[in-house]
C-alpha positions in Angstrom: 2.3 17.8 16.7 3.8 16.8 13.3 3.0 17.0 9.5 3.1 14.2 7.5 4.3 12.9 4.0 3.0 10.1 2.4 6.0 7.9 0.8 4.1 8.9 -2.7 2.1 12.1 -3.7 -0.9 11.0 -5.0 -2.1 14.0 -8.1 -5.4 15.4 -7.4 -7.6 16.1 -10.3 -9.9 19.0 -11.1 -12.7 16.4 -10.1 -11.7 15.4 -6.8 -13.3 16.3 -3.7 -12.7 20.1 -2.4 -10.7 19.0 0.8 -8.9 17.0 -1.2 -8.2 20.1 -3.5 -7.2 22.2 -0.2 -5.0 19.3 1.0 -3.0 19.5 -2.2 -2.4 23.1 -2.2 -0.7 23.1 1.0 1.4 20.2 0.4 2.5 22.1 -3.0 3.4 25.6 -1.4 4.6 24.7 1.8 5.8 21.4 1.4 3.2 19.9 4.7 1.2 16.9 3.6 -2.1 16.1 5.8 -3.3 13.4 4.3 -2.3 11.3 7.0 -4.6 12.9 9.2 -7.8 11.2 10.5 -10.2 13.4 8.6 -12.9 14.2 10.6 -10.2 15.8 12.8 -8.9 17.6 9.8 -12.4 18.6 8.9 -12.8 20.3 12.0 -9.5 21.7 12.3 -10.3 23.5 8.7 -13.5 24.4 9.3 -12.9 26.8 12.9 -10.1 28.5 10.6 -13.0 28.5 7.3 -15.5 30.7 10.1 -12.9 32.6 11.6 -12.3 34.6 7.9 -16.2 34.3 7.2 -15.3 31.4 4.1 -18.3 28.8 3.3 -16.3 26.3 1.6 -12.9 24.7 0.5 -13.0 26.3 -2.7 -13.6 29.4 -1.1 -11.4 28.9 1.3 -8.7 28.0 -0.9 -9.3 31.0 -3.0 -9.1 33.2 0.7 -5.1 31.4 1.4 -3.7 32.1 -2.4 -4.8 36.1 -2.0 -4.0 36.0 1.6 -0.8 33.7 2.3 -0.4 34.7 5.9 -3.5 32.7 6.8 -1.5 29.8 6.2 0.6 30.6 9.6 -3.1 30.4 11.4 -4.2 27.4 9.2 -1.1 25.5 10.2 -1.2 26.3 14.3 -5.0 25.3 14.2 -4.3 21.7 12.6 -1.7 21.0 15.0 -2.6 21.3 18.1 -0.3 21.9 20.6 -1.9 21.4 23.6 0.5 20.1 26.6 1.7 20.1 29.9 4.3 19.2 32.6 3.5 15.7 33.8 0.8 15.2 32.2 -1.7 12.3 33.2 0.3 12.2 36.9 -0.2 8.5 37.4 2.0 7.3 33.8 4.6 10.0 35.0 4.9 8.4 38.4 5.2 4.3 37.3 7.9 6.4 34.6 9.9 7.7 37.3 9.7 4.8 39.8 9.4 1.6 37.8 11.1 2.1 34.1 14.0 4.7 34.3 15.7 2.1 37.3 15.1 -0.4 35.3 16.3 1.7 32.2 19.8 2.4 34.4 20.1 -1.0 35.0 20.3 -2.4 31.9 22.6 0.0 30.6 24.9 0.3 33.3 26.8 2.7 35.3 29.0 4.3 32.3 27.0 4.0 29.1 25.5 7.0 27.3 21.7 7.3 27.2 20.0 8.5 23.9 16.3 9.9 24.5 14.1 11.2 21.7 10.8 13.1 22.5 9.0 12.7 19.5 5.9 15.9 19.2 7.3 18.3 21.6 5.3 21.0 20.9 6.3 23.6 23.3 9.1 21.5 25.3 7.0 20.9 28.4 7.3 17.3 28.2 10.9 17.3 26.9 11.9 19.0 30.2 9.7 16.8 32.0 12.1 13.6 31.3 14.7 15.8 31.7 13.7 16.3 35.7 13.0 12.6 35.7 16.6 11.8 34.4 18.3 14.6 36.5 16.7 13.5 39.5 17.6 10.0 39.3 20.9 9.8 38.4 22.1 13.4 39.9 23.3 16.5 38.1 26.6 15.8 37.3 25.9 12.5 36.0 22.9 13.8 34.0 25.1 16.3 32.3 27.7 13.3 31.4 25.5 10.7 30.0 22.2 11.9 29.0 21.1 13.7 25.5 17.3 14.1 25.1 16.5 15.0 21.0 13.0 16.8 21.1 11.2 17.2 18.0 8.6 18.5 16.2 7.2 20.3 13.0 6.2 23.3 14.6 9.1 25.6 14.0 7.4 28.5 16.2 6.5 25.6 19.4 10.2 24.4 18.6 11.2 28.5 19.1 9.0 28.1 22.2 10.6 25.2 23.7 14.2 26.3 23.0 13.4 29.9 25.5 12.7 27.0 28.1 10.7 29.8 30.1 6.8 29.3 31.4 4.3 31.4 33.0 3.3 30.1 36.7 -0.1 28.6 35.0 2.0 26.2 32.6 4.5 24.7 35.8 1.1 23.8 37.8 2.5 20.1 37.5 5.9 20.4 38.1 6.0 20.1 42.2 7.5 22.7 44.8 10.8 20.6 45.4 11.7 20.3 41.6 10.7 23.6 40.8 13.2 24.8 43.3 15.8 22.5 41.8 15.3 22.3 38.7 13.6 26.1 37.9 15.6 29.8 37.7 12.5 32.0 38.8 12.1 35.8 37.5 9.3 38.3 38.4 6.7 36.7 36.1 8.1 33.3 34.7 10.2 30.1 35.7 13.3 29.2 33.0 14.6 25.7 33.1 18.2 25.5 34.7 20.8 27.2 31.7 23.3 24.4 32.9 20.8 21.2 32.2 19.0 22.7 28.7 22.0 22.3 27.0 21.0 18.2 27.1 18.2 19.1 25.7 18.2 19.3 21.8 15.4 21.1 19.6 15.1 20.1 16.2 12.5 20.1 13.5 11.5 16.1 12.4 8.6 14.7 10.6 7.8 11.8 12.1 6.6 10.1 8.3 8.9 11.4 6.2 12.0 12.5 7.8 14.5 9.9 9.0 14.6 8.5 12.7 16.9 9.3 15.4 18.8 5.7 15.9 20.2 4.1 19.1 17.9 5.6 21.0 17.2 3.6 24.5 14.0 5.9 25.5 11.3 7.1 22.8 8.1 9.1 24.4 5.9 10.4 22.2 2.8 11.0 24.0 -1.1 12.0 22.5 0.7 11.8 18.9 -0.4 9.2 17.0 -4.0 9.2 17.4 -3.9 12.3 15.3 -3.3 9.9 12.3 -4.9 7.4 10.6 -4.3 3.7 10.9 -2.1 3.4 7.9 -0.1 6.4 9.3 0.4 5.0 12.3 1.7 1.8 11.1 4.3 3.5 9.3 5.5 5.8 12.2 5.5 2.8 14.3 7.7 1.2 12.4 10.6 3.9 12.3 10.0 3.5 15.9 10.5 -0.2 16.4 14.0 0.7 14.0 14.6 3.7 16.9 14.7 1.9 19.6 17.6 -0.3 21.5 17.0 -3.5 21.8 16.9 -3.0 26.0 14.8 0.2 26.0 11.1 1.7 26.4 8.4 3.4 24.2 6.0 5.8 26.2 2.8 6.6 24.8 0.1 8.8 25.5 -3.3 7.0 27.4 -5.1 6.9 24.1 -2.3 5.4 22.3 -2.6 1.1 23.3 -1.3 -0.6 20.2 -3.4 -3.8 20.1 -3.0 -3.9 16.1 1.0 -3.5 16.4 2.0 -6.6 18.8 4.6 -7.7 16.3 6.6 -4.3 16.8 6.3 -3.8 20.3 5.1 -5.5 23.4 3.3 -4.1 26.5 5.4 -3.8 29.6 2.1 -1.7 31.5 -0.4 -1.3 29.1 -2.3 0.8 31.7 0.8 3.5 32.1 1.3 2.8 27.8 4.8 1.3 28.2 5.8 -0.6 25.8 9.2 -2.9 24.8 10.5 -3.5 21.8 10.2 -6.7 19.7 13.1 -7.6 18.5 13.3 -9.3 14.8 16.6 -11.5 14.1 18.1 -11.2 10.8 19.1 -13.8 8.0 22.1 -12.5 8.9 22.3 -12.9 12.6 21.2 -16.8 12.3 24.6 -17.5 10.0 26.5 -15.7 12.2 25.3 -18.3 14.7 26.1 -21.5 13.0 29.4 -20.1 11.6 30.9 -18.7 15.2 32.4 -15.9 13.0 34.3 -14.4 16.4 35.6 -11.0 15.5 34.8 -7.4 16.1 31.2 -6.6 16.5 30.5 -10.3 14.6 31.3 -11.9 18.2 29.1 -10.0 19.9 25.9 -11.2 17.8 27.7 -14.8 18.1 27.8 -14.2 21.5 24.2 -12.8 22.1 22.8 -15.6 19.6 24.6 -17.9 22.3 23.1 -16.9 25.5 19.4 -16.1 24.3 18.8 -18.8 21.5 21.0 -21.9 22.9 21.0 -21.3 26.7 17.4 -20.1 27.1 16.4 -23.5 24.8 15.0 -26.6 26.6 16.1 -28.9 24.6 19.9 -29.9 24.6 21.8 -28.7 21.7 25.1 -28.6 20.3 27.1 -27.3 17.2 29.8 -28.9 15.6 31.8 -27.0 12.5 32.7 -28.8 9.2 36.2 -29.3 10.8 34.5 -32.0 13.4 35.2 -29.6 16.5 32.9 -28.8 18.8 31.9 -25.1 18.8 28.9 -24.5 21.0 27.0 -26.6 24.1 24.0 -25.0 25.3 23.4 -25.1 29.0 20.7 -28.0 28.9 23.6 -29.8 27.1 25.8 -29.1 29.5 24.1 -30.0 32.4 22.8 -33.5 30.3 26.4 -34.4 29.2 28.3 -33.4 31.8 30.3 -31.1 29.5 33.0 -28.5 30.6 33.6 -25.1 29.0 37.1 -26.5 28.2 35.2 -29.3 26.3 34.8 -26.6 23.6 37.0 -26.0 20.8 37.9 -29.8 20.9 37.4 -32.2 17.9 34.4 -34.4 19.0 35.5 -37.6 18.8 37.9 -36.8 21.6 34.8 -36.2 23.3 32.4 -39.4 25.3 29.7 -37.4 23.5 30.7 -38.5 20.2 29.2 -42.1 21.1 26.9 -42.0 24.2 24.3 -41.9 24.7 24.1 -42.0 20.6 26.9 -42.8 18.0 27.1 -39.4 16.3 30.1 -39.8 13.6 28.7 -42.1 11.2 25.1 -39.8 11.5 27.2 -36.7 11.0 29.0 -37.8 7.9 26.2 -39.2 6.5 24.3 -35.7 6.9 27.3 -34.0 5.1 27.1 -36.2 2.6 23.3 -36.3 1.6 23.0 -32.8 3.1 19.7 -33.4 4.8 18.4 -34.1 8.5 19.2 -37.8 10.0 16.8 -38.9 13.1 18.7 -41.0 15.6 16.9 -43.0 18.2 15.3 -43.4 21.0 17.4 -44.2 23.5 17.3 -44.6 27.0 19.9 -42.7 28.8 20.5 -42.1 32.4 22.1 -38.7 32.6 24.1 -37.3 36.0 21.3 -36.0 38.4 20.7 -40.3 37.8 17.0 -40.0 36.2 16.4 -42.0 33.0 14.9 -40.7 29.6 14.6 -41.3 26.2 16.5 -39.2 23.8 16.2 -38.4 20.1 18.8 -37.0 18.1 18.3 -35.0 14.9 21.5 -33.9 13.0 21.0 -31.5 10.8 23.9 -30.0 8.8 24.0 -26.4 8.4 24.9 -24.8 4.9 25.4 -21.1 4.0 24.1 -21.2 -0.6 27.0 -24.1 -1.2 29.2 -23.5 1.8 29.2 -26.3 4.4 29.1 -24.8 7.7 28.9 -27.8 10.3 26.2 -29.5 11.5 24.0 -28.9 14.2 22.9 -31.9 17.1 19.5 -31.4 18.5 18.7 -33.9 21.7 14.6 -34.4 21.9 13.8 -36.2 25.5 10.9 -38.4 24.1 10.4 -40.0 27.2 6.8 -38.7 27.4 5.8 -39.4 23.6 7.3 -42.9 24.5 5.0 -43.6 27.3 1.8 -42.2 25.6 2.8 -44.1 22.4 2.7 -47.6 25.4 -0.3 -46.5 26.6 -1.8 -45.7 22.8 -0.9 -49.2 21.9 -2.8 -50.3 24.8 -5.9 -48.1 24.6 -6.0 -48.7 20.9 -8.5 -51.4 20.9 -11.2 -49.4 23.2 -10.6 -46.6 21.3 -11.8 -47.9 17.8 -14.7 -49.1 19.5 -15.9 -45.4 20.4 -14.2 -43.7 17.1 -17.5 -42.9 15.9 -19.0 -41.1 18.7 -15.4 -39.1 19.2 -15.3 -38.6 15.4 -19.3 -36.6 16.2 -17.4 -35.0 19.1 -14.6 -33.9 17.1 -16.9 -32.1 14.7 -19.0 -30.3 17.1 -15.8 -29.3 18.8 -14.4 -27.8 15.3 -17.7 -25.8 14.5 -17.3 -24.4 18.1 -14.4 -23.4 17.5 -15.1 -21.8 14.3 -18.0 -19.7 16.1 -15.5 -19.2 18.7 -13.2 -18.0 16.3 -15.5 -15.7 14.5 -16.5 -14.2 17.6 -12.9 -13.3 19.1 -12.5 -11.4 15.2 -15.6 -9.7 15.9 -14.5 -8.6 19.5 -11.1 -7.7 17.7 -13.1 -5.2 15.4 -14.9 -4.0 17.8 -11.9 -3.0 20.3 -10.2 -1.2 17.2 -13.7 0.6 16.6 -13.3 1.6 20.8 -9.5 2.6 19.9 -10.3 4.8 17.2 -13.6 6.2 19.3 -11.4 6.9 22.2 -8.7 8.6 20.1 -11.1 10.4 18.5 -12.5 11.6 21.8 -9.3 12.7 23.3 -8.2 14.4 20.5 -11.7 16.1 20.5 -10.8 17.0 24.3 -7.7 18.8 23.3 -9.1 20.8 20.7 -11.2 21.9 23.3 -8.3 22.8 26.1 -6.9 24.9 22.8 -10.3 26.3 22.5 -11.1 27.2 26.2 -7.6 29.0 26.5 -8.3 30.8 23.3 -11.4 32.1 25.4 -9.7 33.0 28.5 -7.2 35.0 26.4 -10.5 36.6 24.6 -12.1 37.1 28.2 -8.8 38.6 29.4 -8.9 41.4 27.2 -12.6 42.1 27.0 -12.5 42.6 30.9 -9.6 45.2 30.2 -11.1 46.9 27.5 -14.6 46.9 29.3 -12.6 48.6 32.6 -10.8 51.2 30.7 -14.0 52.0 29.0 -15.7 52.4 32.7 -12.9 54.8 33.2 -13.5 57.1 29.9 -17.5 57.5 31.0 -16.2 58.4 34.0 -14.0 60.6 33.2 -16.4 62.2 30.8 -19.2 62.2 33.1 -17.3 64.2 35.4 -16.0 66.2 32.9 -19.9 67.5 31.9 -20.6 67.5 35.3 -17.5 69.9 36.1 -19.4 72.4 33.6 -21.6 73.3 36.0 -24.4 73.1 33.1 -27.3 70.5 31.6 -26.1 68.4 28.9 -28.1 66.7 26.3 -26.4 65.0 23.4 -28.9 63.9 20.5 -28.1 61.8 17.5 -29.0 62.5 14.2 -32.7 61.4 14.7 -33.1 63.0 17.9 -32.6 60.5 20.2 -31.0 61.2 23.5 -27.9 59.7 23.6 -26.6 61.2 26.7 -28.0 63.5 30.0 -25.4 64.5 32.6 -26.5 65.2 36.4 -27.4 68.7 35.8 -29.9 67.6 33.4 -31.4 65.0 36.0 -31.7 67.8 38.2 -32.9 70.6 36.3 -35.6 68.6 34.9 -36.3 65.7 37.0 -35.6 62.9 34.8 -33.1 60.5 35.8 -30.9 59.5 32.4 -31.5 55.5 33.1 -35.2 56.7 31.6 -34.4 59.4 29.3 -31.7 57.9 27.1 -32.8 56.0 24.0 -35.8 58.2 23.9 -37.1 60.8 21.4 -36.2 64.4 22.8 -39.5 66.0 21.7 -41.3 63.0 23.4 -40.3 64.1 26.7 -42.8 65.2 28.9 -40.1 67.8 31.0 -40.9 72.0 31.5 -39.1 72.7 28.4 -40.7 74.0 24.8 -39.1 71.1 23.1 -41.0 72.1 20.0 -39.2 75.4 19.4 -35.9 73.1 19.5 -36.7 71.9 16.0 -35.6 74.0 13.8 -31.8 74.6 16.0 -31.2 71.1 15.6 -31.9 70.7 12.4 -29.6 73.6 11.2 -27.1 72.2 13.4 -27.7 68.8 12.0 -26.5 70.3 8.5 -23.4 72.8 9.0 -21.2 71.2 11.7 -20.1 74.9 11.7 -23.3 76.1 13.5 -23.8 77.9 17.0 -27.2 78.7 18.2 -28.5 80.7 21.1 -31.8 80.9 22.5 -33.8 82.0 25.5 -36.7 79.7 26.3 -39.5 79.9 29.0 -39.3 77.0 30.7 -40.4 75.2 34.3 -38.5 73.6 36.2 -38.8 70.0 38.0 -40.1 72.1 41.2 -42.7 73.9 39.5 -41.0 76.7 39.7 -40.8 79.6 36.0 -37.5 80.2 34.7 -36.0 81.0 31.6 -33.5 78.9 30.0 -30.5 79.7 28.0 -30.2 76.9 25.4 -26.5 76.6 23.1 -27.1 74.6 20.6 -24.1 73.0 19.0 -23.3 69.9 16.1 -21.2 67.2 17.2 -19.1 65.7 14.3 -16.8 62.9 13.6 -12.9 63.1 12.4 -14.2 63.2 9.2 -16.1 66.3 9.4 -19.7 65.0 9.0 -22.2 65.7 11.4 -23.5 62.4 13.7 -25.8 64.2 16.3 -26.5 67.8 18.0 -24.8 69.2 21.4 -27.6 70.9 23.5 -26.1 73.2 26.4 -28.9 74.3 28.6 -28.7 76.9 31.7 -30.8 79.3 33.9 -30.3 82.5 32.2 -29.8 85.1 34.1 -31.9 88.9 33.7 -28.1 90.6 32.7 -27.1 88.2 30.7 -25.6 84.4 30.9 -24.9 83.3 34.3 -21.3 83.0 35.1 -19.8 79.6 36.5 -20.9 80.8 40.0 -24.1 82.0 39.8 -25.3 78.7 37.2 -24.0 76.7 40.2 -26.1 78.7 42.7 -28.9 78.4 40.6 -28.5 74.9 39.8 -28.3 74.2 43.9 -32.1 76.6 44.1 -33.5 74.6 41.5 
């Protein structure tokens, strides 16, 4: 996802708002302005990192970045969220694939270089993803010769990502079995795009605001981008698009991302699949290259280009003739009205019938020149060579460059139908005054319709771009939870290993105390049993699900607890301390024994004492019982 930079740094003041303050700091020690940002996005963005390091506010926040500048590294991954995939949202990949690359070959042809720029990368999943597309359409070899795919982003450590080109089996879920065979190297744990086809695929760091745009570029996609910034923001970016893009190629957004508000820079080719066209804007430039047939180098081309959309695609009839009096361009309506042969260009127009039929054109054209201004000739009824009559109109108009005289350009109007209605006006002209008033009401009632009609179409209008922004808002909310939820699986992940290898160190110490062959009672520093091993269950009868987390002289069990006291409270104060005693005691059974109690401190690495070690056994008549004879007696009680 990219940064962005405002065209002008606006300075902050000790007065203004603390996000505002925060905003500023960032853009001043790392050069990243968010600004552009829609801010309740921002807000939340900042605020997950704010709770993460226990902050309560911006100022306090800002304080926590200057003192600790490697929470900027966090700050930045959490604003821009890179949350993406192989062919993501299937159905827009599929109308890609089938419907806009063929149509993308065909315009360019069979030899020409295409240019594709993926603008927010992030991790490259999507960059490889037209890359597939590409490969698969046009083959490998072909792919390799003609294609180059720039893939950007701000994200230097997604950009690091993407460059590897390698995924775990969780992140290729889209990409199907076929392409993943053809297209995917696999290891033991991870797929790598093909060595051979990443080299068409170019990483690169590029702010979508304030960096220049990639030029000539006859496929843009930039998907789930811009409804991270605000509608000024957008504009902007959308603009370095429209100045991107060829003529002839596509812009692919993401489904949030519909442009309604942008119609004069691009125009929808499937607004459901978010393909767009470009609009394309002819110059001052252009239009005088037009009238003055300027026929070299790259100015032909444009001549030529002006030709075939503005003169051949017009309905009208229309001709060109330069200040010599030759005639420099026909368009095809002309043509086919005048009967006129390609050779007919290039010749001086009186040579030509069309110099005086169906209209006298010198004396007009002169006169233009002279006066400089537009002369209206006509109507006149002509009957052309498919042998239907109409009425023609003729407007010369002479076409100058400051105070150069270029020519003059002929215009043929068929009036035929504003003849006819003007016959049947003059007709209906007397029944018509007769009912002015009533169509006079009508005409009013008709315009404050309208007006209503109008004001509801600008409320409908504001009410879709409230939707827009709503639904942008919403997916963006969406991926900041996928970011979240894998944050959580990764959390979950570990807990569930730490919690198993902990379920192996009590079991490892449980059979540890039990391998002792004696009852042990661990007590914390107020005398709470902490842990009871198996001999103790059996020696006494108390299973440790109900002993542990109670008091150890509130146990009702055939031992004196009361003459325990003052052994763990000695051991409680020299972590040095080793006590024996005999106690009378009874067993679970019933049964009078007398029990050999150790009585030991257990202490931390730093030496202090956190709770006592009791060590209790049958003790036997000559002494302690060895490891035998405590096992025999632990199997008799």
């Amino acid at each position: 996802m990219p940064a962005t930079d405002t065209p002008e740094s606006v300075p902050v003041s000790d007065e203004a708002e603390p996000l505002a303050l925060l905003l500023d700091h960032l853009k001043r020690s790392r050069g990243f302005d968010f600004t552009g940002y829609k801010r309740t996005s921002l807000e939340r963005r900042i605020a997950k990192r704010m709770d993460a390091v226990d902050c309560s506010g911006y100022l306090e926040y800002l304080d926590y970045l200057e003192v600790h500048p490697e929470e900027l590294s966090y700050l930045f991954n959490a604003i821009l969220i890179n949350v993406t995939a192989f062919f993501r949202d299937a159905p827009a990949w599929e109308y890609f694939a089938e419907e806009v690359v063929p149509e993308l070959l065909e315009r360019k042809g069979p030899e020409a270089p295409i240019r594709v720029w993926c603008a927010g990368c992030a991790s490259g999943e999507e960059a490889y993803t037209v890359a597939v597309v590409l490969a698969a359409a046009l083959g490998d070899r072909e792919f390799l010769r003609r294609v180059k795919i720039y893939a950007t982003d701000v994200d230097e450590e997604a950009l690091s990502t993407a460059r590897q080109g390698s995924y775990t089996p969780k992140q290729v879920d889209g990409v199907s079995q076929a392409f993943l065979e053809r297209y995917f190297e696999r290891t033991e744990q991870r797929f790598n795009f093909r060595k051979d086809l990443r080299r068409a695929v170019i990483f690169g760091r590029n702010d979508l605001v304030q960096d220049a745009p990639i030029s000539r570029i006859d496929l843009l996609v930039c998907r789930n981008t811009l409804m991270y910034f605000n509608a000024e923001t957008q504009a902007q970016i959308l603009r370095r698009f429209n100045f991107a893009l060829d003529p002839a190629g596509f812009l692919f957004l993401g489904k949030s991302e519909m442009l309604i508000a942008h119609t004069d820079l691009f125009t929808p080719v499937n607004p459901k699949r978010r393909v767009f066209a470009k609009v394309s804007k002819s110059t001052p430039r252009d239009r005088l290259l037009l009238a003055a047939n300027v026929d070299d180098g790259d100015v032909g081309e444009v001549d030529i280009a002006i030709r075939e959309r503005s003169f051949d695609a017009a309905p009208v009839a229309q001709i060109v003739v330069d200040a010599e009096g030759t005639l420099v361009l026909a368009n095809r309506r002309a043509r086919e009205v005048f009967n006129l042969a390609r050779d007919d260009l290039r010749r001086p127009l009186k040579d030509l019938g069309l110099s005086y039929r169906p209209l006298e054109l010198r004396a007009p054209i002169d006169d233009a020149i002279r006066e400089r201004r537009t002369v209206t000739l006509g109507p006149v009824t002509w009957t052309g060579a498919s042998g239907d009559a109409c009425d023609l109109e003729a407007q010369v108009t002479p076409l100058i460059a400051g105070t150069t005289l270029l020519g003059v350009g002929v215009t043929y109007l068929d009036v035929t139908a504003q003849q006819r209605l003007r016959e049947e006006l003059d007709r209906s002209k007397r029944e018509l005054e007769t009912a002015y008033e009533e169509l006079q009401s009508t005409v009013e009632e008709l315009e404050t319709t309208n007006e209503e009609l109008q004001t509801t179409v600008e409320e409908l209008e504001t009410t879709n771009e409230e939707l827009q922004t709503t639904n942008e808002e919403l997916e963006t909310t969406n991926e900041e939870l996928q970011s979240t939820n894998q944050e959580l699986e990764t959390m979950n992940d570990e807990l569930r290993q730490r919690t198993f290898e902990l379920d192996e160190v009590n079991g490892f110490l449980e059979m540890i105390l039990t391998s002792l062959g004696v009852a042990v009672v661990v007590l914390d520093k107020s005398g709470v049993v902490r842990w009871w091993n198996a001999h103790a269950e059996d020696l006494w009868g108390l299973r440790s699900e109900a002993v542990v987390g109670q008091h150890l002289l509130g146990l009702d069990i055939g031992l004196p607890v009361e003459q325990l006291k003052t052994p763990i409270r000695e051991a409680l104060k020299d972590e040095t301390y080793r006590g024996d005693l005999v106690l009378a005691a009874t067993s679970r059974r019933g049964k009078r024994l007398k029990c050999h109690l150790t009585t030991l401190p257990l202490s931390v690495s730093d030496g202090e004492v956190s709770g006592v070690i009791l060590l209790l056994e049958r003790h036997q008549a000559n002494g302690r019982a060895d490891a035998g004879d405590r096992a025999r007696s632990g199997d008799a009680s």
